[in-house]
C-alpha positions in Angstrom: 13.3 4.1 22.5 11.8 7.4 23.9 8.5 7.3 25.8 5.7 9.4 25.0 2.9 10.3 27.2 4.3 7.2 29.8 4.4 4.6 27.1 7.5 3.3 26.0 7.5 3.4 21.7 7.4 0.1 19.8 10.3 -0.2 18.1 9.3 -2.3 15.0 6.4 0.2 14.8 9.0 3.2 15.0 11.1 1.8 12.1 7.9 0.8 9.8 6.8 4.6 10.1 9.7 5.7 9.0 10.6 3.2 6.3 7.3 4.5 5.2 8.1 8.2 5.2 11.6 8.0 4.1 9.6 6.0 1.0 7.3 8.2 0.8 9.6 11.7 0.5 11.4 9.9 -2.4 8.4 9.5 -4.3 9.1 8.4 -7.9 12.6 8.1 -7.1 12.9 4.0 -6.3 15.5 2.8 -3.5 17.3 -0.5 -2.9 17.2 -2.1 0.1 20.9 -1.5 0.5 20.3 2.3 0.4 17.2 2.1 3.2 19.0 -0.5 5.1 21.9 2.0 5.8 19.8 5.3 5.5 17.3 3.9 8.4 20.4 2.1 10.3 18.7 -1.3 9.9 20.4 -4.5 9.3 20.0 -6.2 5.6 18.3 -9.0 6.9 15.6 -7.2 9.1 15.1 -4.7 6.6 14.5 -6.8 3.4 11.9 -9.0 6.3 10.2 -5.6 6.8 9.5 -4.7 2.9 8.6 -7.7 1.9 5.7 -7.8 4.9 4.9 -4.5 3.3 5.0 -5.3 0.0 2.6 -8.2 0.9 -0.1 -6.2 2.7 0.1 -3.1 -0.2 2.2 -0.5 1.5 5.6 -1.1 -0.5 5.9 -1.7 -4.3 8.4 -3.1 -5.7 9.4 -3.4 -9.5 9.4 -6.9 -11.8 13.4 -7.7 -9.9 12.8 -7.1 -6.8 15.0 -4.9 -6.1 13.6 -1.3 -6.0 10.8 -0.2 -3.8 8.6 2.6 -3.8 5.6 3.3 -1.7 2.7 1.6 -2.8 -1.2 2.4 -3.3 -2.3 2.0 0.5 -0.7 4.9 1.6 -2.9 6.5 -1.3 -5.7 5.3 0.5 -4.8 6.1 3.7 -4.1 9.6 2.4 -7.5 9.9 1.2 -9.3 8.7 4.2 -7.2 11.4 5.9 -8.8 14.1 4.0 -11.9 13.2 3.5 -12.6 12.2 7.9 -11.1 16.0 8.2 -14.9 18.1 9.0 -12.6 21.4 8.5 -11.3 20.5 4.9 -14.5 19.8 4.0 -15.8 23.0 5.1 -12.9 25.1 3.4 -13.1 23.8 0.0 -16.1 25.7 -1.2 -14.5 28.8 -0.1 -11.3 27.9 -2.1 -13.5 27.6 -5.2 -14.9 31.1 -4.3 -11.5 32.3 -3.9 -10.3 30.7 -7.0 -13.3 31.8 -9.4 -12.9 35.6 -7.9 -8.8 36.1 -8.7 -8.4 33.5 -11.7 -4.9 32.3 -9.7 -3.7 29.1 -7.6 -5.4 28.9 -3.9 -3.9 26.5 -1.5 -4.9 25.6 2.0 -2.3 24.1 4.3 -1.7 22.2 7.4 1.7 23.5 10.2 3.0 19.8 11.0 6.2 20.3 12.8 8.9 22.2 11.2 6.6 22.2 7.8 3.6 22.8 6.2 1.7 19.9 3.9 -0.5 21.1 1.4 -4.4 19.5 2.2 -5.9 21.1 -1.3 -5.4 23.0 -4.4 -7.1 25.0 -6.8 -5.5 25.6 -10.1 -5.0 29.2 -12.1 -7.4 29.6 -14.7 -4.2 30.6 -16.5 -2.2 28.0 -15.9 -3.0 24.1 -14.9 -1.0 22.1 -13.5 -0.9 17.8 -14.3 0.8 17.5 -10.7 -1.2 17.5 -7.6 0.2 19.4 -4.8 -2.0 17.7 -2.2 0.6 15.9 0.3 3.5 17.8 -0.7 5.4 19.0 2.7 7.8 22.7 2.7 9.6 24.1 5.2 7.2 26.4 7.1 9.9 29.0 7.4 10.3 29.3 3.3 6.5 30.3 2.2 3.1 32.1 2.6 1.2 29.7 4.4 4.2 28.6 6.9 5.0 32.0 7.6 1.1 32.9 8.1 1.4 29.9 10.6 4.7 30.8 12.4 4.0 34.5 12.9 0.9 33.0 14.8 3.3 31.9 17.6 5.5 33.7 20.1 9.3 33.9 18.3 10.7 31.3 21.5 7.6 28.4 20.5 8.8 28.7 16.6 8.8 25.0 15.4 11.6 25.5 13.4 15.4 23.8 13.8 18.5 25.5 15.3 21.0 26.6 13.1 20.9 27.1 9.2 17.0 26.7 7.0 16.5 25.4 4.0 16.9 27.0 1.1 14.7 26.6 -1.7 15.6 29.7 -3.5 17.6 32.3 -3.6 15.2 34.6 -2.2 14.5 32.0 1.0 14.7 33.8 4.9 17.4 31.3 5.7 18.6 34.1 8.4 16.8 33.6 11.5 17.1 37.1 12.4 15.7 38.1 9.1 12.9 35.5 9.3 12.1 37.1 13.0 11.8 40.6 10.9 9.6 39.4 8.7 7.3 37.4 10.9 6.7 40.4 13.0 5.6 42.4 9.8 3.1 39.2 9.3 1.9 39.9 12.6 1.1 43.9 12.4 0.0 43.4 8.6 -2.2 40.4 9.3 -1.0 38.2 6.3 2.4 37.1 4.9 3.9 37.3 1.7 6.2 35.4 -0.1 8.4 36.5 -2.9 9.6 34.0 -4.9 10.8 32.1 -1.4 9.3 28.9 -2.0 9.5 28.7 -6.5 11.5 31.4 -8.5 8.8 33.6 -10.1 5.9 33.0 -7.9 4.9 35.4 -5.1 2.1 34.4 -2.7 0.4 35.7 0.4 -0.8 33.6 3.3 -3.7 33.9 5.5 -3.6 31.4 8.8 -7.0 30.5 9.3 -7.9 31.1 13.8 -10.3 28.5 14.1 -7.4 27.2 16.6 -5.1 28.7 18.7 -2.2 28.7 17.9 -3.5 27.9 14.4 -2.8 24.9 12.3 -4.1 25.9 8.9 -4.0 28.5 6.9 -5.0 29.5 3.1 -3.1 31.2 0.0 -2.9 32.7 -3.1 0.1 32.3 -5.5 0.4 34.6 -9.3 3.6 34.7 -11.2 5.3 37.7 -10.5 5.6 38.5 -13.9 1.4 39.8 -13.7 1.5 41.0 -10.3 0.4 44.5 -10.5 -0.2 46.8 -7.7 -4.1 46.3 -8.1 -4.0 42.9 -8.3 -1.9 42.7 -5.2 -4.2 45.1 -3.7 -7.6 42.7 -5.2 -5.7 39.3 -3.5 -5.5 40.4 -0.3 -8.7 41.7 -0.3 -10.6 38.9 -1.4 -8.4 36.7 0.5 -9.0 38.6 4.1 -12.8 38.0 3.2 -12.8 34.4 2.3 -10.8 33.8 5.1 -13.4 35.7 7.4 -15.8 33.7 5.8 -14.4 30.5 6.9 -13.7 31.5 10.3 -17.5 32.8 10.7 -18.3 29.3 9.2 -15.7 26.8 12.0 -16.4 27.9 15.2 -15.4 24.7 17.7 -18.5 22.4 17.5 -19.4 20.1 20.4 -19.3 16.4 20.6 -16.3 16.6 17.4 -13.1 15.3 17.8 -10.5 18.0 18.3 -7.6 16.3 16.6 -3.9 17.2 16.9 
């Protein structure tokens, strides 16, 4: 076990986070205990003794056999509290609507956590609504608007992203990490990123990081199917975007007595 800050990890504590996440990037896909046994490299026995404790307090679900398990509803809860004890998502969400009443397309804000980003809120097209909810969903920071906002917000050698080949999502992704270097410095002297059908084929978005932090952590977007993004309409995002965003930094400057969470 690694230490952090002079205290040595907990090892059951180490194993039930990531039993959790592991559970929790499947997410309606079920696994067997065999599967997470040998996924997490966890003996049979200790691992069937750890979901069932879970499934007993909440955290795991498992189906009418007992023998699939998915993450279960406290997570859901945990989730929520997350989002709703956050004084800075709170604040942003009225801006989103604005955003989203003024352009008629999909606004996201997003949160850099490690190598990704994790979407914190969503508001739908007028055009198109979606049954899914994005909020919680994790991408690679290196294939999007709002994770390139993020990373071109950092010096190209503090770049929170792994060695060696990215993540594809797309044919159109910056797997290069010379070409991803290119672009981030265009970010940088344009003041926004854009993304052309990196993340979703089809979808182009441009990403705004929001400098209520430094480095910052979040950042805000708008995505429109490329198939009715016009010149003017690109022109009309960015600068209603640029505003909201100037809005929202007028609105979040560091208040005192507030816990500055990282």
């Amino acid at each position: 076990m690694s230490e952090v800050r002079g205290v040595r990890g907990v090892k059951s504590a180490a194993r039930t986070v990531a039993l959790l996440e592991l559970l929790a990037a499947r997410g309606e896909h079920p696994s067997r205990l065999d599967q997470l046994a040998e996924e997490l490299g966890v003996p049979r026995s200790s691992m069937y003794q750890l979901l069932q404790t879970l499934v007993d307090c909440g955290w795991v679900r498992t189906d009418a056999t007992g023998s699939l398990y998915g993450i279960g509803i406290r997570a859901l809860l945990t989730g929520t509290s997350y989002l709703d004890g956050d004084r800075r998502i709170r604040a942003v969400r009225p801006y989103l609507d604005e955003a989203s009443d003024a352009l008629g397309e999909t606004i996201h804000l997003a949160r850099l956590d490690g190598p990704d980003v994790v979407y914190l809120a969503t508001r739908e097209s007028h055009e198109y609504l979606r049954t899914i909810s994005r909020v919680g969903r994790r991408v690679p920071a290196h294939a999007g608007a709002l994770g390139k906002a993020l990373l071109a917000e950092r010096p190209d050698d503090e770049l929170p992203i792994p060695d060696g080949p990215l993540t594809t999502l797309t044919e159109n992704t910056l797997t290069d990490r010379a070409a991803l270097l290119s672009d981030l410095a265009q970010v940088r002297e344009r003041g926004y990123s854009i993304d052309r059908e990196e993340t979703v084929t089809g979808i182009a978005g441009f990403g705004f990081a929001l400098r209520y932090d430094a480095p910052a952590t979040d950042a805000i977007s708008c995505s429109v199917p490329v198939a009715r993004l016009t010149r003017e309409h690109e022109v009309r995002i960015v600068s209603v975007m640029r505003e909201v965003r100037a809005k929202i930094e007028a609105h979040l400057p560091p208040v005192a007595g507030v816990p500055d969470w990282r």
